[in-house]
N, C-alpha and C positions, 0 to 999 in steps of 0.2 A: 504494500500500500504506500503510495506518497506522503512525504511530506508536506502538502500543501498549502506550506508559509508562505514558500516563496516559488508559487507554481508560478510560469509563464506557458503562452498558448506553445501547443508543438506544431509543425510541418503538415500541411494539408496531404492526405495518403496520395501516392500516384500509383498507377499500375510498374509493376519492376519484372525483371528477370533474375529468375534463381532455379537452377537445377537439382531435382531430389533424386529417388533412389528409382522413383517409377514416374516421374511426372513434372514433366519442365514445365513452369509461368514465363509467359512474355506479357507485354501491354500488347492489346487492340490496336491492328491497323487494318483502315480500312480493305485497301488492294493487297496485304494480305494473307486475310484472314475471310473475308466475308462471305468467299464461295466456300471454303472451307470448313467453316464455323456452321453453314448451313447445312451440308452435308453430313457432319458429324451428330448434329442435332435430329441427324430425323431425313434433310430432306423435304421434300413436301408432305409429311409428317410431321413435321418439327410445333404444327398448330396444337397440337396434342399434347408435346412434352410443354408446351408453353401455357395452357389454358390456363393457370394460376395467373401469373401475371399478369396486372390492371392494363398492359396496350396489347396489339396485335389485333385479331390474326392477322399472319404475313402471309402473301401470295406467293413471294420472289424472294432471292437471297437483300435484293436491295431496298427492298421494304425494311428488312430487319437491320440492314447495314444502315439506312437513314434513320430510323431510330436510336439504335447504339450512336451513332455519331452524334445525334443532337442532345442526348444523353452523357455524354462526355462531354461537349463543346458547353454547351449550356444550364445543365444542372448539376454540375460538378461532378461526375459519377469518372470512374478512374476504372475502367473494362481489362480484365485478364482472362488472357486466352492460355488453355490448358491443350499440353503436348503430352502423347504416351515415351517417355524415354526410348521405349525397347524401337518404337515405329517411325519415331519422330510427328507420327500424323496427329494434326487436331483432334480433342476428343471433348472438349467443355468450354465453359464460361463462367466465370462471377463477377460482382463490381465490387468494389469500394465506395458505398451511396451515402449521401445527408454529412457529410465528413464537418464536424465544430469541431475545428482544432483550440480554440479557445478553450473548450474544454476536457478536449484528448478523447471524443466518441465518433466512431464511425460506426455504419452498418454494412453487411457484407449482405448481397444481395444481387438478383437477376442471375441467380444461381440457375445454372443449367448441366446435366453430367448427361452427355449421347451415351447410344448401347453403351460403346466400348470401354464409358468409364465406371458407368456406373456399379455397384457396390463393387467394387474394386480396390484393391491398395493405391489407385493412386487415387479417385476418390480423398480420401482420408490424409491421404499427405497434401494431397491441393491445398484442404484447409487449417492441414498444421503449417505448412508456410506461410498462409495467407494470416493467419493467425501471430505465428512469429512476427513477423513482416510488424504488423500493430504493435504487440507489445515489447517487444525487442527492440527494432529499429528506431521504430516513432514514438516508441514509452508513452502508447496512448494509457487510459483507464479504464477503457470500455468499448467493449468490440458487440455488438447488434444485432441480432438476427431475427428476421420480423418475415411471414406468409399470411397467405391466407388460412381464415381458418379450417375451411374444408380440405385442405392439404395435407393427409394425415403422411402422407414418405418428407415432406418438409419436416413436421413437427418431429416426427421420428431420427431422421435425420441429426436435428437441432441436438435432442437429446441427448443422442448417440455422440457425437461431437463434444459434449461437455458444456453446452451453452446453458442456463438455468431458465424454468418455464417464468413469466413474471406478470403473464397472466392476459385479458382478452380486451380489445379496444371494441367495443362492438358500436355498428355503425362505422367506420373509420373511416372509407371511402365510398366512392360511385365508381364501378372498375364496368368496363363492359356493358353498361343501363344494368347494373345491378348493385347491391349492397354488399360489401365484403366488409367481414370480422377479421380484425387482423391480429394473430397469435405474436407473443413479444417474449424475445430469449435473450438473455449475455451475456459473456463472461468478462469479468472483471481482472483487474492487475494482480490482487492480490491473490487470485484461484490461479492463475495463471503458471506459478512454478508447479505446480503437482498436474495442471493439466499438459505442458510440455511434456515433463518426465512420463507422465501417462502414456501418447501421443510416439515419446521417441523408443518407447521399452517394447510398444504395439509394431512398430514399423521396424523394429530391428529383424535380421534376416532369421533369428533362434524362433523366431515366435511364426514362421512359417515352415510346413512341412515339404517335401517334396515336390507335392503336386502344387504350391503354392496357396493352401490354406492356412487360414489363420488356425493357430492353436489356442490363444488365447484370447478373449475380447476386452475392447479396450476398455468398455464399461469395468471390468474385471481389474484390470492395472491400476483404472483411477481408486479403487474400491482399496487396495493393497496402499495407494500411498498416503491415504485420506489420517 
């Protein structure tokens, strides 16, 4: 936990480049990333993996490419694009959204994991980096994670991750001519050394077998160092 006598605001997040064990982050560009980003998402499918999310549906790859653009250029949101190491091929997305650096909180959001990543190791390392990233790097206090309510592999998700439930904003927006409840998760500076340790004990190569299954879960790790 800070001191915060003598807090000063931190560094607005941007999207970075860091290579893990199964899953490189680069920042969003548009030419690219966007035909690519579409294809790994689905395709024209991808309206599906997205339905949660308050804009869309997208027709084209550049429907979604002008949204993430205007999304980065004008609402401050900081887009990373997920690589599988072993393929180098695109395989996700998430933002860095609503960034107070005056107060050291971000949300991590416009998450998306195509087939190839999803419940995967690199899943799970995406967002221990991305997570590092906040509280290592940028020595935020509070990292966000906010769906819709009807999103039950979000909130699960959340869980799974180590983010804390914090409870339901109901009514929150108009998403699609409809109403969305929006579920509120986060973790904080101070959970943050046991959730790392958690996170790096999960992803070491001992805690997978042959076939590359997990042996143990990382709910389980947190639970040992609690």
């Amino acid at each position: 936990m800070h001191d915060l006598t003598n807090w000063k605001p931190r560094p607005a997040p941007k999207a970075f480049s860091v290579t893990g064990r199964f899953v490189m982050i680069e920042p969003f560009r548009r030419d690219l990333h966007e035909t690519a980003l579409w294809q790994a998402l689905g395709g024209d499918g991808i309206n599906d993996l997205l339905r949660y999310f308050p804009n869309g549906p997208y027709a084209t790859p550049s429907e979604m490419g002008d949204w993430l653009e205007q999304k980065n250029h004008e609402a401050g949101w900081s887009t990373c694009v997920f690589r599988s190491r072993q393929t180098g091929e695109v395989v996700g997305m998430a933002s860095y959204m609503r960034p107070d650096p005056a107060n050291g909180v971000v949300e991590v959001g416009s998450v998306a994991h195509g087939p190839t990543m999803a419940r995967t190791p690199m899943s799970t390392e995406a967002h221990y980096l991305l997570a590092r990233h906040v509280f290592e790097d940028l020595d935020y206090r509070r990292y966000e994670w906010k769906c819709h309510n009807l999103n039950e592999a979000s909130k699960v998700t959340a869980n799974r991750l180590g983010f804390q439930y914090e409870g339901l904003f109901r009514q929150h927006i108009v998403a699609k001519g409809a109403n969305r409840d929006t579920a509120w998760f986060s973790m904080i500076d101070g959970e943050w050394p046991v959730l790392a340790k958690a996170f790096e004990a999960w992803l070491d190569p001992s805690n997978f077998d042959e076939d590359g299954r997990q042996k143990r879960r990382l709910e389980e790790f947190r639970r040992t160092l609690v």
